[in-house]
N, C-alpha and C positions, 0 to 999 in steps of 0.2 A: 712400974710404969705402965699404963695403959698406953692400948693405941693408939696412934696420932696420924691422922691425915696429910698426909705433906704436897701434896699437888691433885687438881682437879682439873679433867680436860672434859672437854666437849666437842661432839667430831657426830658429823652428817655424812652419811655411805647412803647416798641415792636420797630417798623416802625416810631411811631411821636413823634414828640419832639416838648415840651413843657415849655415856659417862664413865669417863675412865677416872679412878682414883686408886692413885698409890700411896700405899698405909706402912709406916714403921712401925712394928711389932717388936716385941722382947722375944730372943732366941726360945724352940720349945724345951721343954723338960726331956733327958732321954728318956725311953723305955725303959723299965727293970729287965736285969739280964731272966733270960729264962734257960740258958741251957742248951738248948738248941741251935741244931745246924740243918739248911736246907742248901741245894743247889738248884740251879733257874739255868735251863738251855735256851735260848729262840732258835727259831730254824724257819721254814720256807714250809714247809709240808705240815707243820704244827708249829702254830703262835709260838706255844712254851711248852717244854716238859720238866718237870722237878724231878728229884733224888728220889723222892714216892713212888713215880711209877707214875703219875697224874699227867694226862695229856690238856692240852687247852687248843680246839682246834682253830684255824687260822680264819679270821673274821671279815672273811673275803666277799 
């Protein structure tokens, strides 16, 4: 089944105007397993840290 378009809106915020369209899709394919495990922390002092050891700092 390909996509299908099921509603079209049209909407003006000031000066631009804006096309909303909501589309039914077919569920995705999963990913193949790979084996692998990761953990994801968020915190306040760093976005996120993983199980790696990887910091991701906070996008303030």
């Amino acid at each position: 089944m390909a996509d299908r378009v099921r509603t079209v809106s049209v909407k003006r915020e000031g000066r631009k105007w804006f096309v909303v369209l909501t589309v039914e899709q077919d569920p995705p394919e999963p990913l193949p397993a790979t084996g692998s495990v990761v953990g994801i922390d968020l915190g306040i002092a760093n976005f996120l840290a993983d199980s790696g050891g990887k910091f991701v700092p906070n996008p303030r």
